[in-house]
C-alpha positions as MATLAB code, in Angstrom:
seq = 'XXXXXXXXXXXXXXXXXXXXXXXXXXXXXXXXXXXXXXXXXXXXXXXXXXXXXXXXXXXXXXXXXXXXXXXXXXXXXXXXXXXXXXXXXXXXXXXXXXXXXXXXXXXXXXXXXXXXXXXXXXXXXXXXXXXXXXXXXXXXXXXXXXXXXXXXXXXXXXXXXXXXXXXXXXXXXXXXXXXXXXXXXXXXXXXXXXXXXXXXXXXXXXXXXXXXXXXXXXXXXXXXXXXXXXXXXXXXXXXXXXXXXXXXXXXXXXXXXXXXXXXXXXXXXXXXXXXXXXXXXXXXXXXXXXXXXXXXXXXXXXXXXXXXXXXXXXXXXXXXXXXXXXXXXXXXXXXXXXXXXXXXXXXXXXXXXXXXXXXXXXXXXXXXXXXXXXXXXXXXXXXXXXXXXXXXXXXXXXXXXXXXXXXXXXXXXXXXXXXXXXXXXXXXXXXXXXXXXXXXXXXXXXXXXXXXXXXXXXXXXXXXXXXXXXXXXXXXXXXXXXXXXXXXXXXXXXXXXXXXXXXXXXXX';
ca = [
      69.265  130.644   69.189;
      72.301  129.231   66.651;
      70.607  126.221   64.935;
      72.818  123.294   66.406;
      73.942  121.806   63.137;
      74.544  123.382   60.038;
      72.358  121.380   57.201;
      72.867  120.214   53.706;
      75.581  117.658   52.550;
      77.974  120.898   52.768;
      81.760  121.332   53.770;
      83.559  124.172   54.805;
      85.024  125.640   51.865;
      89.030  125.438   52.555;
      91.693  128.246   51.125;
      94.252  126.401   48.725;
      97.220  125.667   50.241;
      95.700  124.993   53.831;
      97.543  122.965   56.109;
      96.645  118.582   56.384;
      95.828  119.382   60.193;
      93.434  122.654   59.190;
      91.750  120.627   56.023;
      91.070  117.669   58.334;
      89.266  119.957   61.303;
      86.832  121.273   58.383;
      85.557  118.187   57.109;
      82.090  116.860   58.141;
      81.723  115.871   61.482;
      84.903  117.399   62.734;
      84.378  120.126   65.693;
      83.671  123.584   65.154;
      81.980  126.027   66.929;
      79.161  128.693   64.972;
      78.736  132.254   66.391;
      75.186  133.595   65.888;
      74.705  136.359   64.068;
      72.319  138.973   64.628;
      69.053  138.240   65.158;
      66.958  139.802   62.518;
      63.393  140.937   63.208;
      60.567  139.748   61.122;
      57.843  140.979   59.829;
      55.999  138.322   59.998;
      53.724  136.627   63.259;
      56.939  135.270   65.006;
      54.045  132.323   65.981;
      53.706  131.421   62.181;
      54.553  128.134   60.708;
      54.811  126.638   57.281;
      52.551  123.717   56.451;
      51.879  121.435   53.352;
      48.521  119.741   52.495;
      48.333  117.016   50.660;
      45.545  116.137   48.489;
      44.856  114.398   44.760;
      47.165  115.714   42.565;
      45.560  117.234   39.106;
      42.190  118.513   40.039;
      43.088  121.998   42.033;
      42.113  122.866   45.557;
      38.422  121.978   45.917;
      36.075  124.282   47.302;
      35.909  122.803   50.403;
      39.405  121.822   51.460;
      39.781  125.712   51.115;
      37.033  127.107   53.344;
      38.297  124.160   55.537;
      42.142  125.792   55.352;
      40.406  128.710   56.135;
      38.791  127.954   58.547;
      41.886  125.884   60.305;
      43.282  129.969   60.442;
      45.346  129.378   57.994;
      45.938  131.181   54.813;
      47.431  129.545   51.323;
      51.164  130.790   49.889;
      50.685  128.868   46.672;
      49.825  125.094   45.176;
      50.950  122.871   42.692;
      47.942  121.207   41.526;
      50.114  118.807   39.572;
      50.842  116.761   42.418;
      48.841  118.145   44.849;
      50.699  119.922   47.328;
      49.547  123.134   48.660;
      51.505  125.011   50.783;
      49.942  127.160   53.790;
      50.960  129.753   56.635;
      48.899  129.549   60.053;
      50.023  130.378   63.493;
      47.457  127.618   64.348;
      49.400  125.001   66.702;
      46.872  122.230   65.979;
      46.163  123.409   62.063;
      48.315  120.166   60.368;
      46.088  117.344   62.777;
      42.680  119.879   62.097;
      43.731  119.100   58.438;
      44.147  115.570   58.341;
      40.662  115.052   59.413;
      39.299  116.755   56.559;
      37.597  115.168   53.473;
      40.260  115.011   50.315;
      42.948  115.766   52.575;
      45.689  112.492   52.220;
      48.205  114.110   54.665;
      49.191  117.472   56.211;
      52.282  118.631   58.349;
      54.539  121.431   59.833;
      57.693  121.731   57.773;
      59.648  123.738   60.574;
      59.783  124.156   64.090;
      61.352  127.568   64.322;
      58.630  130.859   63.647;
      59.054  132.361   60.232;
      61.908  133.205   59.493;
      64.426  131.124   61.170;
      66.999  132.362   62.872;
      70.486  132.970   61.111;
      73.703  131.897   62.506;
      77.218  132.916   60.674;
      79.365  130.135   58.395;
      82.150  128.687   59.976;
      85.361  128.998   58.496;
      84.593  131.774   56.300;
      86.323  130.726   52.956;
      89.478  132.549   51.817;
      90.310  133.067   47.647;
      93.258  131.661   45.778;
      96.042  134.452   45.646;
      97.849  135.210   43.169;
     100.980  133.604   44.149;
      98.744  130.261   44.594;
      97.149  130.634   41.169;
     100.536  131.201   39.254;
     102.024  128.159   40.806;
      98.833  126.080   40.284;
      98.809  127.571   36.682;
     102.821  126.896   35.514;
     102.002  123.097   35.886;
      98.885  123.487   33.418;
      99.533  121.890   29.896;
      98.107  122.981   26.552;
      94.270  122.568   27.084;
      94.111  122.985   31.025;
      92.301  125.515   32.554;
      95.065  127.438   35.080;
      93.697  125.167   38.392;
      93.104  122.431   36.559;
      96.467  120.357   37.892;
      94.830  120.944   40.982;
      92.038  119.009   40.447;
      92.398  115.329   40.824;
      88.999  114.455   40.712;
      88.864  114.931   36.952;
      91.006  111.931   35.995;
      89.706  109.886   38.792;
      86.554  109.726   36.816;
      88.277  109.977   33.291;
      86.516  113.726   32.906;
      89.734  114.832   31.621;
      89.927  111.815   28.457;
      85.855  112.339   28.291;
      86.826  116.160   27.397;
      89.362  115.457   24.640;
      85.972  113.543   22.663;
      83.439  116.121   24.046;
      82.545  118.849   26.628;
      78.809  118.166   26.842;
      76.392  119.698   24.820;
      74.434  123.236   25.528;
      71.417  121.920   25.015;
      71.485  119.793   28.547;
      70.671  121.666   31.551;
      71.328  120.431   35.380;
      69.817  122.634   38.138;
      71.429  123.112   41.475;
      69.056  122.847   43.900;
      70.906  124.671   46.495;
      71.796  127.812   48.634;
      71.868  129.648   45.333;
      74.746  129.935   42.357;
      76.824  133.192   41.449;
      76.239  133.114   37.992;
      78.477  136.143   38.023;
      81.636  133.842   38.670;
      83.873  133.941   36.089;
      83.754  130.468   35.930;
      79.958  129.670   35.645;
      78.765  132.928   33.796;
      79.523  131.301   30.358;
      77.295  128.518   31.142;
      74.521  129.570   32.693;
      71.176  129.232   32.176;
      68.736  132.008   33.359;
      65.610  131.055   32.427;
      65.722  127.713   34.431;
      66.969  129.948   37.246;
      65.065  130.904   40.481;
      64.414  131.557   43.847;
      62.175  129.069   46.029;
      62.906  129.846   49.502;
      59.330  131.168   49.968;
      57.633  127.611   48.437;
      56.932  130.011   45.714;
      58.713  131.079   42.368;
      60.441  134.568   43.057;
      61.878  134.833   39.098;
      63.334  138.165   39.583;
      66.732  139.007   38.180;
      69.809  137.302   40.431;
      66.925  136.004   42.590;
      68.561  132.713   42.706;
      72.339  134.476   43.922;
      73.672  134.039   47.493;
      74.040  136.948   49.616;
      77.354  137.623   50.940;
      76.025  136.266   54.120;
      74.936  132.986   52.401;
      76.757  129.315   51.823;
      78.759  129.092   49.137;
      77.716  126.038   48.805;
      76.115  126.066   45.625;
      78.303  127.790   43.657;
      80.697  125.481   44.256;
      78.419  122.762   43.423;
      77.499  124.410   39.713;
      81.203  125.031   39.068;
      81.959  121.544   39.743;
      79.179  120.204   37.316;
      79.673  123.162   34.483;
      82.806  125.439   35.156;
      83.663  126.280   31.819;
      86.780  125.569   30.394;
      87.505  129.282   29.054;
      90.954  129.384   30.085;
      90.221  130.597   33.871;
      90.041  128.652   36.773;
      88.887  125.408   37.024;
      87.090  122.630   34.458;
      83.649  121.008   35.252;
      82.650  117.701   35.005;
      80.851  118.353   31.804;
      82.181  122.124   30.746;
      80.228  122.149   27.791;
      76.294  121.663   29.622;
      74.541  124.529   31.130;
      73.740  124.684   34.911;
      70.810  126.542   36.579;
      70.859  127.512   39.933;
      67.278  126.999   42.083;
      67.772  128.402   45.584;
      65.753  126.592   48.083;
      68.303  127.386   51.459;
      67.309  129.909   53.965;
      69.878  132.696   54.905;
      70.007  130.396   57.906;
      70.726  127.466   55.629;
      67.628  125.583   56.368;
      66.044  123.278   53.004;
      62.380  123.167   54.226;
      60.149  120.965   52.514;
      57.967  123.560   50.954;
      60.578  124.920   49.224;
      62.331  121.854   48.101;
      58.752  120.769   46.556;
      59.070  123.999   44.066;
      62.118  123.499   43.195;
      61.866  120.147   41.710;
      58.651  121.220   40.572;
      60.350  124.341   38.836;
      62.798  122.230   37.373;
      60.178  120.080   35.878;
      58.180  122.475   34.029;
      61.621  124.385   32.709;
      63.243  121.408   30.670;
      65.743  120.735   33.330;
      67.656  117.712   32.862;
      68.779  116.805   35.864;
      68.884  117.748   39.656;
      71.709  117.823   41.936;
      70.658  117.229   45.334;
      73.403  117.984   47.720;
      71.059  118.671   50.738;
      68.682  116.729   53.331;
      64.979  118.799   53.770;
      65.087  119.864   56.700;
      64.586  120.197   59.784;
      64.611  115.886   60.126;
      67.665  114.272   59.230;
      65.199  111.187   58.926;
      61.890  111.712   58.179;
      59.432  108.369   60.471;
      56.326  107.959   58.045;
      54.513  106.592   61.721;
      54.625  110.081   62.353;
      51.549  112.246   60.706;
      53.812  115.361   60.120;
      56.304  114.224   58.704;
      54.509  111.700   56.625;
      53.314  114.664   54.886;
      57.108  115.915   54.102;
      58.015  112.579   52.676;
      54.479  112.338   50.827;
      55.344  116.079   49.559;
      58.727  115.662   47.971;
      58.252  112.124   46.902;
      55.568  113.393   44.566;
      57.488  116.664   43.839;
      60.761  114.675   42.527;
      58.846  111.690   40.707;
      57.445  114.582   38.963;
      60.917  116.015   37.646;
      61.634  112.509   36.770;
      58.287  111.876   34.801;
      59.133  115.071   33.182;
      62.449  113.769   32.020;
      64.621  114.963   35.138;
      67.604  112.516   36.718;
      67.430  113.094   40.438;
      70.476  112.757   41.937;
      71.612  113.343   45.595;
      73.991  113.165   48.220;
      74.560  109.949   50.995;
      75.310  112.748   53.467;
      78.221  113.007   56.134;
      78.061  111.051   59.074;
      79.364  107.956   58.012;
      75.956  106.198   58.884;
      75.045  102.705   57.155;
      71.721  103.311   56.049;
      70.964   99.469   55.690;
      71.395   99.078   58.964;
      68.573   97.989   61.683;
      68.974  100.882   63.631;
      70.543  104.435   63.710;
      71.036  106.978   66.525;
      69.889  110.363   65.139;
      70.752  113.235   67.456;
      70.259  116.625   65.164;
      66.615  116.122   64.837;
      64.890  118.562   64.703;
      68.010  121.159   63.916;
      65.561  123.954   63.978;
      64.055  123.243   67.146;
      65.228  120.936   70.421;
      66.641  117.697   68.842;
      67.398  114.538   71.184;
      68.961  111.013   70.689;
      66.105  109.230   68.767;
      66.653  105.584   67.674;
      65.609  105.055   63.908;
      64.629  102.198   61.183;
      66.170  103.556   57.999;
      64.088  101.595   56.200;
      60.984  103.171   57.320;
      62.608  106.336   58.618;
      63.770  108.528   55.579;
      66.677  111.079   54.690;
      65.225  112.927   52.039;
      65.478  113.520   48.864;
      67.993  110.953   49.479;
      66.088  107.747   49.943;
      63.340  108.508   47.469;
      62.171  105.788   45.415;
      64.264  106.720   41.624;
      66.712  109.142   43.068;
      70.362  108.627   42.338;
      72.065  107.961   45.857;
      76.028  108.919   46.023;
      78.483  108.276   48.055;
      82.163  109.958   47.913;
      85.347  108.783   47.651;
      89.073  110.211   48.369;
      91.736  110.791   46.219;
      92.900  106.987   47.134;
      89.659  105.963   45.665;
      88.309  104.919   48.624;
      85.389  105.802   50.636;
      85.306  109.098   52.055;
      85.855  109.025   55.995;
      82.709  111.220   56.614;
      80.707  108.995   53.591;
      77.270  107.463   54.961;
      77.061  103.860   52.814;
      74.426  100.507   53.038;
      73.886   97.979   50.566;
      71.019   98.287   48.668;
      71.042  101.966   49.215;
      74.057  103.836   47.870;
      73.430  103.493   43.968;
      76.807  105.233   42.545;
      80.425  106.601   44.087;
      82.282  109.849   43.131;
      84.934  111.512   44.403;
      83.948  114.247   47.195;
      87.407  114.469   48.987;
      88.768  113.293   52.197;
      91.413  114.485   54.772;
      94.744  114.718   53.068;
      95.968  112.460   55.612;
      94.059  109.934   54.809;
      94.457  110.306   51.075;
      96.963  112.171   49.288;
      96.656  112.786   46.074;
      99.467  112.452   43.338;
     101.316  115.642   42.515;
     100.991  118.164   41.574;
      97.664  118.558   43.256;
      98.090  119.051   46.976;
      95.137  118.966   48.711;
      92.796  116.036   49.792;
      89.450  118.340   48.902;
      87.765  119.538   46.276;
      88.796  122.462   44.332;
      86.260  124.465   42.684;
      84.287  128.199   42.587;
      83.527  130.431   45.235;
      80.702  133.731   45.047;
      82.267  136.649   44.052;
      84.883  135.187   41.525;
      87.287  133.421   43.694;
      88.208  129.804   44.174;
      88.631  127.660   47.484;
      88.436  123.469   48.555;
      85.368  122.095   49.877;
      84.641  118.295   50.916;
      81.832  116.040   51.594;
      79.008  114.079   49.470;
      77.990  117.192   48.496;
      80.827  117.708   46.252;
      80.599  113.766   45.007;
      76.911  114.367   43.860;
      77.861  116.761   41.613;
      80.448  114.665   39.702;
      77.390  112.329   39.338;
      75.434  114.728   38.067;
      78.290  116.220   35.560;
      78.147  112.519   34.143;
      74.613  112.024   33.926;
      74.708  115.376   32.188;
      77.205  113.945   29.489;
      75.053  110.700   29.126;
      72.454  112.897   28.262;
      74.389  115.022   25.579;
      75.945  111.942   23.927;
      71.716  109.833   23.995;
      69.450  113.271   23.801;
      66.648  111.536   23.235;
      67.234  109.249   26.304;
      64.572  109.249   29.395;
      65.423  109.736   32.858;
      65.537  105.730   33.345;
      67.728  105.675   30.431;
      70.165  107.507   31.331;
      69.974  106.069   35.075;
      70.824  103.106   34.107;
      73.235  104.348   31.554;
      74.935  105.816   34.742;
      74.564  102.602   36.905;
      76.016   99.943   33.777;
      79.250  102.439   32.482;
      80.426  102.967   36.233;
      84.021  101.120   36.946;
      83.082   98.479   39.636;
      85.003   99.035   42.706;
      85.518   96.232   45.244;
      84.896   96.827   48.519;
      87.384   98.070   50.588;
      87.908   95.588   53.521;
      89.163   95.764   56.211;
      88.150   99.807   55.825;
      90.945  101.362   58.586;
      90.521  104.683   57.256;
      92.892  106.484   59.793;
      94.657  103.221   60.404;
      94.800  102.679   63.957;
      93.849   99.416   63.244;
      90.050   99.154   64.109;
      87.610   98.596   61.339;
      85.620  101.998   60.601;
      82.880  100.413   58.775;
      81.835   97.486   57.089;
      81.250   97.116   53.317;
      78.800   94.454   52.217;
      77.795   92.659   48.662;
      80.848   91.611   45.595;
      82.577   93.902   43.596;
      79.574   94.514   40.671;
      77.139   96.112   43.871;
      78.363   96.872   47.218;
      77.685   99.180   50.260;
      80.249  101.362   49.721;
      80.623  101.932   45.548;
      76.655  100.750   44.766;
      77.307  100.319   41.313;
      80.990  101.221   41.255;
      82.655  104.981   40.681;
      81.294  106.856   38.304;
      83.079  107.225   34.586;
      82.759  109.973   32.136;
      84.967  108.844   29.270;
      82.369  105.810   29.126;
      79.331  108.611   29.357;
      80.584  110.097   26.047;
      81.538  107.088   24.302;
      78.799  104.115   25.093;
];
C-alpha cells in the first residue's frame, strides 16, 4: 500500500520561478496526492520485523540475554554496547513483550509496522532544475563575491550569513552530519566540502561504509542534499552559498527508499556521528513510524529509550543535536494534540496525545536543539509547529510567497538550495530552518574550537536576535488568529530564544 504520509520535516522541492499559487500547494500540509510505485519483492521473510533491546549500556550483550534473543526466534543485526542498544530481526509477533520479561532487559520494542522492507511510494512533485535562462537572470544581479544564485537567497541576510562571511566562512576543521535521506556529494555545490570519512549508510541499523553508500538513488528524496547545501554549499563561484561555506558536511543516510527514519537506524547514525568527530547533527526528520512516541506504551518506550541514549551520546562526545519543530503547525505545550498519521507505516487513527509525555523524536529529546522556521517577513512559518518551553531557536525555512514576499531581487517565498545530480530547486518547511541552525552552530564552533556541545548551545541560545512574538498571528489574514504565541520577547513560543544570527557566531 502507499504509506499515507510522507515523513521527515521535508518539502517538496519547487523549480525556480514557480508560480505563488503552485509554491503554496507544495508546502507542508497542503494536498497532494502520491502514486505508488512498484512494489518491489524482498528477499527477506515478508513477516519480519525490526526490534531494539535495551539493556545496560557498556558491558556487551550478556550471555544470557542472547540465548534468551535466541530463543525469542529472533536473530541479532548488530549492537552498540556503548549505550546498550541491540538491534534484532524476528518474525516473532510477541518477541518485543517475550523480551521485556527477561533479566537485564530495561525495554524492548518493534520499530515498524510494515514487513521488511517497506513498501515504496513515488515523491510528489518531482523537482525540476534551474535553466539556464533562470540561472543567467539570477546570476546578472550577483555582485563581486556572490555565488551566481546567491541574490536569490534571502535567507542569508535574514540571519546576517552574508556580513558573518565577509569576517569568515567557517573553518574545515568543523564537521556537521546530515542525518538524512542521503547527500550527493557529487553536486557541484557540496563536493568541495565534503567529508567522506564521516560519511555512511545506516538504513540497515548497521554501518554500510562503502563508497557513495550514503548517496540517494534517483528514486530517493532529495531531501538531504538540499539540507547539506544549505549548511555547507561552497562558495566556489557556482550556485548557491551555505550557511557556513567554509565547514565540511557529512552525509549519514538513515531514510528508507520509502522514506521511512526507523529507530534502529536513527540510533547508528548518531552513534556513527559520535565515534567520527562529528560536530554537530542536523535533524530534519521525526523516527518513524510515530509522529509521537507515548512512553505508557512498552514499544515505543523502547524507541524513545533507544535514541535518547543514542543522541546524549553524540552530545557527550562533543556533538550539537539539532532538529526540526516539524510541519503541522501543532503547539507542542499544549494539553492535548490530535495525532492522525500514527502509525504511517501501518493503519494510523485519530489518537489524542499529552506532548509532554508523548514524544516527537529526536525532537523533544532532553539537550536537542528544537527549531522552528520563519518566512521571509520574519515571521513564523504557516506550517511551523511552536510551544513555549519547547521551541529553543527560529530560522528561516520559507513560507508561501503569499504570505511573505521577500524583497527583490529574490522571488520566491522558499528556500533555494541543491538538488542530486547537480541542479538547484526551492524547498520549504522546518527542515530547511534546522539547517540554518546548524550552519550557525557550525560557525560557533569554528570561531570557540575548543568549545563543548553545551558551550556552543548556549552560545547559540545567548547571540540569537530576540524576536517578539507575533500577535495577533493572522498568517493568511482573514482575520482569525492562527495560533497563539506565549512568554516576552527574550523566550517565547514561537522564536524560543529569538532567530538565529551568524555575524554574532563569528564575532562573540
Amino acid at each position: 500500500m502507499t504509506a499515507p504520509y510522507k515523513r521527515s520535516r521535508r518539502a517538496i522541492a519547487i523549480p525556480l520561478g514557480m508560480a505563488t499559487a503552485t509554491a503554496l500547494a507544495f508546502l507542508p500540509n497542503a494536498t497532494a496526492s502520491a502514486q505508488e510505485a512498484p512494489r518491489q519483492v524482498a528477499a527477506a521473510d515478508a513477516t519480519s520485523l525490526s526490534y531494539v533491546v535495551n539493556v545496560r549500556p557498556g558491558h556487551g550483550i550478556s550471555a544470557s540475554v542472547k540465548k534468551a534473543v535466541a530463543e525469542a526466534g529472533g536473530t541479532i543485526v548488530t549492537s552498540y554496547d556503548q549505550i546498550g542498544v541491540i538491534v534484532v530481526h524476528s518474525s516473532n509477533a510477541d518477541f518485543a513483550k517475550t523480551m521485556r520479561g527477561v533479566h537485564g532487559v530495561e525495554s524492548a520494542g518493534n520499530t515498524r509496522n510494515a514487513p521488511l522492507p517497506a513498501q515504496s511510494t513515488t515523491d510528489v512533485g518531482t523537482p525540476k532544475a534551474l535553466t539556464a535562462q533562470q540561472e543567467k537572470a539570477a546570476s546578472a544581479e550577483a555582485v563581486d563575491g556572490q555565488d551566481p544564485l546567491e541574490p536569490l537567497q534571502w535567507d542569508l541576510p535574514a540571519i546576517k550569513a552574508d556580513k558573518a562571511h565577509e569576517k569568515t566562512l567557517g573553518s574545515s576543521k568543523v564537521t556537521v552530519a546530515v542525518i538524512d535521506t542521503g547527500v550527493d556529494d557529487t553536486h557541484p555545490d557540496i563536493a568541495p566540502n565534503f567529508d567522506r570519512d564521516a560519511s555512511v549508510n545506516c538504513v540497515s541499523g548497521k554501518p554500510d561504509t562503502a563508497d557513495g553508500a550514503w548517496r540517494p538513488t534517483a528514486a530517493e528524496s532529495p531531501h538531504g542534499t538540499h539540507v547539506a547545501g544549505e549548511i555547507a554549499g561552497a562558495k566556489n563561484g557556482v550556485g548557491i552559498t551555505g550557511v557556513a561555506p567554509g565547514v565540511k558536511v557529512a552525509g549519514i543516510k538513515v531514510a528508507t527508499t520509502a522514506g521511512y527514519f526507523y529507530t534502529e537506524a536513527v540510533v547508528c547514525g548518531f552513534v556513527w556521528a559520535a565515534e567520527h568527530g562529528v560536530d554537530v547533527t542536523n535533524n530534519s526528520y521525526y523516527t518513524d513510524p510515530w509522529y509521537f512516541n507515548c512512553k505508557d506504551d512498552p514499544d515505543q518506550k523502547a524507541l524513545v529509550d533507544a535514541i535518547t541514549r543514542a543522541s546524549r551520546y553524540a552530545e557527550k562526545k562533543g556533538a550539537v543535536n539539532v532538529a526540526a519543530a516539524g510541519n503541522e503547525s501543532y503547539d507542542l505545550a499544549a494539553d492535548s494534540i490530535t495525532d492522525p498519521v500514527s502509525p504511517n507505516d501501518g493503519s494510523p487513527s485519530d489518537r489524542v496525545i499529552d506532548p509532554s509525555k508523548c514524544y516527537d523524536i529526536p525532537t523533544q529529546l532532553p539537550g536537542v536543539v528544537t527549531v522552528a522556521a520563519t518566512g521571509a517577513k520574519g515571521i513564523k512559518s504557516s506550517f511551523s509547529n511552536y510551544g513555549l518551553g519547547v521551541i529553543d531557536i527560529a530560522a528561516p525555512g520559507g513560507d508561501s510567497t503569499r504570505y511573505q514576499t521577500p524583497a527583490p531581487p529574490a522571488t520566491s517565498g522558499l528556500i533555494l538550495g541543491p538538488l542530486p545530480g547537480g541542479t538547484w530547486g526551492y524547498m520549504a518547511g522546518t527542515s530547511m530552518a534546522t539547517p540554518h541552525v546548524a550552519g550557525v552552530a557550525a560557525l560557533i564552533k569554528s570561531t570557540h574550537p575548543h568549545a563543548p556541545a553545551a558551550l556552543v548551545k548556549a552560545l547559540l541560545y545567548a547571540e540569537a536576535d530576540a524576536t517578539p512574538c507575533t500577535d495577533p498571528y493572522d498568517i493568511d489574514s482573514d482575520g482569525k488568529v492562527d495560533a497563539v504565541c506565549e512568554g516576552p520577547k527574550n523566550y517565547n513560543g514561537f522564536y524560543g530564544w529569538g532567530t538565529a544570527d551568524a555575524l554574532d557566531a563569528v564575532t562573540k
